[in-house]
GURODREN-150368 format. One record per residue (C-alpha): x, y, z; residue in one letter. Coordinates in steps of 0.2 Angstrom, whole numbers. Layout:
<atom xx="X" yy="Y" zz="Z" type="A"/>
...
//
This chain:
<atom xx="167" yy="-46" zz="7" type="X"/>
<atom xx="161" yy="-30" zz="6" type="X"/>
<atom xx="160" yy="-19" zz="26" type="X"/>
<atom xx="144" yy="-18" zz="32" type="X"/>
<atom xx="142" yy="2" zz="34" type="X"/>
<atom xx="133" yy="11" zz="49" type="X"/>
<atom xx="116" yy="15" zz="45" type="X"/>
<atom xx="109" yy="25" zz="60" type="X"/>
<atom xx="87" yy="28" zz="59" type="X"/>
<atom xx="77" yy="37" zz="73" type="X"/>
<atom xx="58" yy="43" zz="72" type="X"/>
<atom xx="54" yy="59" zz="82" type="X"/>
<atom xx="40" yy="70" zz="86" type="X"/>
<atom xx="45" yy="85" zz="75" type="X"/>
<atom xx="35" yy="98" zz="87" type="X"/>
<atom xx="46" yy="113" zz="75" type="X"/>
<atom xx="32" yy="113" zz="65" type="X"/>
<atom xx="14" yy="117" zz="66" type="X"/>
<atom xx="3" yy="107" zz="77" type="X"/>
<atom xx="-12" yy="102" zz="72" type="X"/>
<atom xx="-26" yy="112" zz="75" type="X"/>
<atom xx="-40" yy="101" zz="78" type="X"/>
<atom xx="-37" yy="96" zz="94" type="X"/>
<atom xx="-35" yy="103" zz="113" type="X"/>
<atom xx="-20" yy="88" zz="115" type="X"/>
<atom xx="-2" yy="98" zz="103" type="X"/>
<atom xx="-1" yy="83" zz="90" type="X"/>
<atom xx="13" yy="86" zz="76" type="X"/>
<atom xx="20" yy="71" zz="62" type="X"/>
<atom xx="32" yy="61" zz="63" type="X"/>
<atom xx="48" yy="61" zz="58" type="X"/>
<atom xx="64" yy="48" zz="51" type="X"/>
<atom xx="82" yy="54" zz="52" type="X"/>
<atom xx="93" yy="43" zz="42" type="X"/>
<atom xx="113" yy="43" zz="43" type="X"/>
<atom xx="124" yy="34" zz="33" type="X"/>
<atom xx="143" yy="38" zz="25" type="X"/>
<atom xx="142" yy="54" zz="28" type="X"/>
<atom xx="124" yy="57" zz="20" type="X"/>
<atom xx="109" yy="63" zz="30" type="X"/>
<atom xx="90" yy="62" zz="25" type="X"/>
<atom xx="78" yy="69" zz="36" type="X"/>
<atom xx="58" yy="67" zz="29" type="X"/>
<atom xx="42" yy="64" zz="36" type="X"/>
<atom xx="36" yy="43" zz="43" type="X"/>
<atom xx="31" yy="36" zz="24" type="X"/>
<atom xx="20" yy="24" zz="39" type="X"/>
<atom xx="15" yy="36" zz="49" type="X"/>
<atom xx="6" yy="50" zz="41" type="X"/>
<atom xx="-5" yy="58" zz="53" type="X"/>
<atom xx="-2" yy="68" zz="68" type="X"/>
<atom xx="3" yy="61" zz="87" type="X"/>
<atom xx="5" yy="66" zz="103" type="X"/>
<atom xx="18" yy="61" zz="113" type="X"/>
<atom xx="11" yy="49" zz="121" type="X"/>
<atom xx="4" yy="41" zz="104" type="X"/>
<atom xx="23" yy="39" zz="99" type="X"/>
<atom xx="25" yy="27" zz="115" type="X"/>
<atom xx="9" yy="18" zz="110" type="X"/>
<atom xx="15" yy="-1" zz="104" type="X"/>
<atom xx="7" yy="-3" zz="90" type="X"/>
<atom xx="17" yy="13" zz="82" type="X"/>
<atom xx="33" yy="7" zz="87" type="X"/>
<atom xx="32" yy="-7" zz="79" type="X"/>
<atom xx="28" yy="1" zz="61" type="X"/>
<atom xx="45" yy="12" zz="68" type="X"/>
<atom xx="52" yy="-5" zz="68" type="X"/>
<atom xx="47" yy="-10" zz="54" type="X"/>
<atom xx="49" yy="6" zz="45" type="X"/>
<atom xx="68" yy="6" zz="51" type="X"/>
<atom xx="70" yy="-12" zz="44" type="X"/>
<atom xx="65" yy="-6" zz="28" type="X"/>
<atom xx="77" yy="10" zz="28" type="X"/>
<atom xx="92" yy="-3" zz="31" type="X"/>
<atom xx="87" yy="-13" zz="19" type="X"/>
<atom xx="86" yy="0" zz="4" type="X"/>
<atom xx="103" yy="9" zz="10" type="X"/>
<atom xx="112" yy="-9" zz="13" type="X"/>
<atom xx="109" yy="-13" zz="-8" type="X"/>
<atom xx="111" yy="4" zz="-13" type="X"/>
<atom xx="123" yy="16" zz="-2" type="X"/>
<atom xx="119" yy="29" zz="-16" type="X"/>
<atom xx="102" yy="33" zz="-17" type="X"/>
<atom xx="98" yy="51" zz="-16" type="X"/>
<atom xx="79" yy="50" zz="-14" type="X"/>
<atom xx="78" yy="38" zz="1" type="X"/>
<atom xx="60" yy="42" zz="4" type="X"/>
<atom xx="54" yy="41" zz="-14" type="X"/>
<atom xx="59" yy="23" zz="-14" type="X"/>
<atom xx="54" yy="20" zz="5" type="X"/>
<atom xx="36" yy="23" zz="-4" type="X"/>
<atom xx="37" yy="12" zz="-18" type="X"/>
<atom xx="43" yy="-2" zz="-6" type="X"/>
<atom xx="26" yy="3" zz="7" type="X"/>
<atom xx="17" yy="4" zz="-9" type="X"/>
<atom xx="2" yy="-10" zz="-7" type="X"/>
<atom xx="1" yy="-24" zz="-22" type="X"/>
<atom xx="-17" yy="-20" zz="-21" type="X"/>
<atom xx="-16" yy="-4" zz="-27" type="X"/>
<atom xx="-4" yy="-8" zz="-40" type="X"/>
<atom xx="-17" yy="-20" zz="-45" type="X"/>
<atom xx="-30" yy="-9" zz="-44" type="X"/>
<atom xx="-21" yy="8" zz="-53" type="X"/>
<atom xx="-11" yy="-2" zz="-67" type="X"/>
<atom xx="-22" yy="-16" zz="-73" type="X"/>
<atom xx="-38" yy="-7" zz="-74" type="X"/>
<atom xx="-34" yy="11" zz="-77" type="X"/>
<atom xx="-19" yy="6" zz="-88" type="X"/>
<atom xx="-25" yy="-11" zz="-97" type="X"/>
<atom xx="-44" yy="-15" zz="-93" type="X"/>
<atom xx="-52" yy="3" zz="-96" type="X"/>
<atom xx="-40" yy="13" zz="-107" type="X"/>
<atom xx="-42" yy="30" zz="-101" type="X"/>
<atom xx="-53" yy="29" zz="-87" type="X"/>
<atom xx="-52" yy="29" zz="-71" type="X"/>
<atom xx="-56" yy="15" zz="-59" type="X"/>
<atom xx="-70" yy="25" zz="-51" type="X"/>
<atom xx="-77" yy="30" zz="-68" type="X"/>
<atom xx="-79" yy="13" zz="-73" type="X"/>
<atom xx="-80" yy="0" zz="-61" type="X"/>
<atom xx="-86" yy="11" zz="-45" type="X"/>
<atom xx="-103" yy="20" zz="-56" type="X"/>
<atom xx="-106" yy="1" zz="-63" type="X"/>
<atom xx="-105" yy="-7" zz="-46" type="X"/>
<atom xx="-115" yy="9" zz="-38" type="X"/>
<atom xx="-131" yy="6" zz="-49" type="X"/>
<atom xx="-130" yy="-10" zz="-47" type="X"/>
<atom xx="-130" yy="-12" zz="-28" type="X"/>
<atom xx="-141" yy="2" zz="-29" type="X"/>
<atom xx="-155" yy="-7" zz="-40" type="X"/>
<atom xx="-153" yy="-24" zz="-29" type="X"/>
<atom xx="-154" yy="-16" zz="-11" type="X"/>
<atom xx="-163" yy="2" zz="-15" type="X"/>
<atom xx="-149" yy="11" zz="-6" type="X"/>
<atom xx="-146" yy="29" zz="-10" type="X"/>
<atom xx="-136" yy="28" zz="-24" type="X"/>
<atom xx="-125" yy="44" zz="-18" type="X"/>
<atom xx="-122" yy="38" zz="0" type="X"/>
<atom xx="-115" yy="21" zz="-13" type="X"/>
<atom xx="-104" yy="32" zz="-22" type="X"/>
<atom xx="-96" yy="38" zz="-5" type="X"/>
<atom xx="-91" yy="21" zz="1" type="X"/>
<atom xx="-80" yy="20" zz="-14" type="X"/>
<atom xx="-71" yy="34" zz="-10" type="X"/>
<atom xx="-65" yy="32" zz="10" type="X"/>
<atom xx="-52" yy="24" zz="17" type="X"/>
<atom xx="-42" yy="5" zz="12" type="X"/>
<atom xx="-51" yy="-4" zz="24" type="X"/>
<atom xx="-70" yy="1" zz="21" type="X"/>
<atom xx="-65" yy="2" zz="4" type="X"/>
<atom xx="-60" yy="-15" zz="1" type="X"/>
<atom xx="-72" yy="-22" zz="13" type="X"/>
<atom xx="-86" yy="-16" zz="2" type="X"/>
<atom xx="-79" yy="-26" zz="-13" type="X"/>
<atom xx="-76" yy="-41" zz="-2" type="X"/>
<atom xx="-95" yy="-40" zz="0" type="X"/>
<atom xx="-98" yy="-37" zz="-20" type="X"/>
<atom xx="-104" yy="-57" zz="-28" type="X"/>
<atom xx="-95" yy="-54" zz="-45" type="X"/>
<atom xx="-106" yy="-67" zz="-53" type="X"/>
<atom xx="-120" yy="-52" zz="-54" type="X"/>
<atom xx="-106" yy="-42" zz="-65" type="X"/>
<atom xx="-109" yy="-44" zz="-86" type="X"/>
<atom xx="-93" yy="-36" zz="-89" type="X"/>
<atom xx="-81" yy="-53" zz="-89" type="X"/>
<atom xx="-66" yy="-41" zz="-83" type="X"/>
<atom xx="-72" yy="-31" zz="-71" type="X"/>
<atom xx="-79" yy="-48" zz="-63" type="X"/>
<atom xx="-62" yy="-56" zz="-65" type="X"/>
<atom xx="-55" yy="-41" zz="-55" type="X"/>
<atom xx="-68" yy="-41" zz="-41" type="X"/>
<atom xx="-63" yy="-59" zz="-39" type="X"/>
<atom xx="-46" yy="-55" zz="-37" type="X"/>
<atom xx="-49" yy="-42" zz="-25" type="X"/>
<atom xx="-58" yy="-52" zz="-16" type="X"/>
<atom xx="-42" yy="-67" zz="-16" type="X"/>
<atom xx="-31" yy="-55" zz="-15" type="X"/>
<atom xx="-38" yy="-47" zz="2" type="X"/>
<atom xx="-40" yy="-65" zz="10" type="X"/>
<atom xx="-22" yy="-69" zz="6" type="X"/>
<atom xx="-18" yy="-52" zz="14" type="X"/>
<atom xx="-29" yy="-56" zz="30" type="X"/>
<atom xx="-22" yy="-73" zz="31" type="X"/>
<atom xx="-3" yy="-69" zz="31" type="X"/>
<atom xx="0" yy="-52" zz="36" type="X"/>
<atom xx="-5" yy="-46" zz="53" type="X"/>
<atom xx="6" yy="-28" zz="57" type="X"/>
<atom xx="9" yy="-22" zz="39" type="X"/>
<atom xx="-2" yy="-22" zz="21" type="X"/>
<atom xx="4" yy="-35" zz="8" type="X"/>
<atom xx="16" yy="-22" zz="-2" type="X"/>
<atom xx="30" yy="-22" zz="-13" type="X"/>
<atom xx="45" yy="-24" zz="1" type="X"/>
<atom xx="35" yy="-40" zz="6" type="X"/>
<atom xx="31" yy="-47" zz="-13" type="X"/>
<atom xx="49" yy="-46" zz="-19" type="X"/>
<atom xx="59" yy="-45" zz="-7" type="X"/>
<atom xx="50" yy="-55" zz="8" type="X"/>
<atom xx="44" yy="-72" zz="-1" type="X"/>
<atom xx="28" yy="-63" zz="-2" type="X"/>
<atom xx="27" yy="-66" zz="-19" type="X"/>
<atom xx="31" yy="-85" zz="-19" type="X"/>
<atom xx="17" yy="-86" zz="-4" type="X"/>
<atom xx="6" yy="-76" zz="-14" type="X"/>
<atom xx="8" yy="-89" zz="-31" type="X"/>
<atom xx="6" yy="-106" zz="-18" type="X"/>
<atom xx="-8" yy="-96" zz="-13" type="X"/>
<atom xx="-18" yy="-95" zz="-29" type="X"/>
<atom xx="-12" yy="-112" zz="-34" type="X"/>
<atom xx="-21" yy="-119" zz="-20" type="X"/>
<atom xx="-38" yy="-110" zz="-25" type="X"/>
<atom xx="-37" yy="-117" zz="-42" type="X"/>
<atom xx="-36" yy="-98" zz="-49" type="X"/>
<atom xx="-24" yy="-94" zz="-64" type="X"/>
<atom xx="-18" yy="-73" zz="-61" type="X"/>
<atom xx="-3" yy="-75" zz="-68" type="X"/>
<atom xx="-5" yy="-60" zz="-79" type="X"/>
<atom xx="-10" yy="-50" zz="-64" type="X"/>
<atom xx="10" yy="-55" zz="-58" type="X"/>
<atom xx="19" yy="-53" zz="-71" type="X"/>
<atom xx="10" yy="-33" zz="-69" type="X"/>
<atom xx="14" yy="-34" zz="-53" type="X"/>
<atom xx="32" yy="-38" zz="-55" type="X"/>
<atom xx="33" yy="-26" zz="-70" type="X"/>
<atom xx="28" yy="-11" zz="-60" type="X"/>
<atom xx="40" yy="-15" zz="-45" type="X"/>
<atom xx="56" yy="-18" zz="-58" type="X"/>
<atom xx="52" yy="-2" zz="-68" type="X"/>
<atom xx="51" yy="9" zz="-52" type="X"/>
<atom xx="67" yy="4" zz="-47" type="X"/>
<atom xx="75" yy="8" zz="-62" type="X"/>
<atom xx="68" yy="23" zz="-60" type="X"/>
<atom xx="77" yy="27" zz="-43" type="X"/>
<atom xx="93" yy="19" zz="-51" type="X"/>
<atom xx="94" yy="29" zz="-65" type="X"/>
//
């Protein structure tokens, strides 16, 4: 049996750097140390990506992303005491399945060569736009701002009002995939750490199965994309 080795991870404040300007209160990003035979990464929070006061460090809720950070560090460095780009793969493993879903199967196989706003966001725009007689440009910024608003506004989207058979077969797996992610994760986004090595992905097929709803194209994508970026760091 091999020796578990010592795998040290602490967050900090990095006040060396700039802070950010747009407030009277110094905030500055955080930081992850990481030390292990020998090796020492030093790189900004992959979960953490704003800036922080002090005090906003202490706050619970951004101790337990630490934490839950952390675990994922350990994990990545306990089956792979090699890697050399810890915070490239600590990425991938943050990386939500939504957006894999999102990036790979409509930019890559639905819409050859388009993006997913040039496609789906103009087609969906007109068309709330023509039902409600909202500003068609206010529209076009709501797909454009952040995860949550974002995918709340396709929650809110009835796919049977799309002609195009796969862009309604996506909007209807948006809309599973975000209430599977709201009825099983609380603290973190459903991502890759969680679908392969978490049972996320066995929760996520009982799931669907449960709803009747065949997506087992959309995992295999899913699984496809995680095993070729880690082949990536492995090579």
């Amino acid at each position: 049996m091999n020796k578990k080795i010592k795998i040290t991870v602490k967050h900090y404040i990095n006040d060396k750097l700039k802070a950010n300007g747009f407030s009277e209160r110094k905030k500055y990003p955080i930081y992850v140390r990481v030390s292990f035979l020998r090796k020492n990464f030093r790189f900004r929070s992959t979960f953490l990506k704003w800036y922080y006061t002090e005090s906003d460090f202490e706050i619970t809720e951004n101790k337990k992303v630490m934490d839950y950070e952390t675990e994922i560090i350990n994990f990545i460095v306990e089956k792979d005491n090699s890697i050399d780009d810890l915070s490239q793969y600590l990425y991938l493993m943050k990386y939500d399945i939504i957006n894999v879903v999102k990036q790979d199967l409509l930019s890559k196989r639905l819409f050859e060569g388009l993006n997913f706003y040039e496609k789906i966001g103009v087609e969906i725009n007109n068309l709330i736009h023509i039902k409600t007689n909202i500003n068609s440009v206010a529209l076009w910024h709501v797909l454009k701002i952040d995860r949550e608003v974002n995918n709340d506004f396709f929650a809110l989207i009835d796919e049977n009002l799309i002609d195009n058979e796969k862009v309604r077969r996506y909007l209807l797996f948006i809309k599973m995939i975000l209430k599977f992610e709201k009825d099983n994760y609380n603290d973190v986004y459903f991502n890759c750490y969680e679908w392969k090595y978490k049972k996320g992905k066995l929760k996520f097929i009982e799931y669907f199965e449960n709803n009747n709803l065949d997506f087992f194209d959309v995992i295999y994508l899913i699984d496809s994309y995680i095993d070729v970026c880690e082949l990536d760091h492995n090579n």
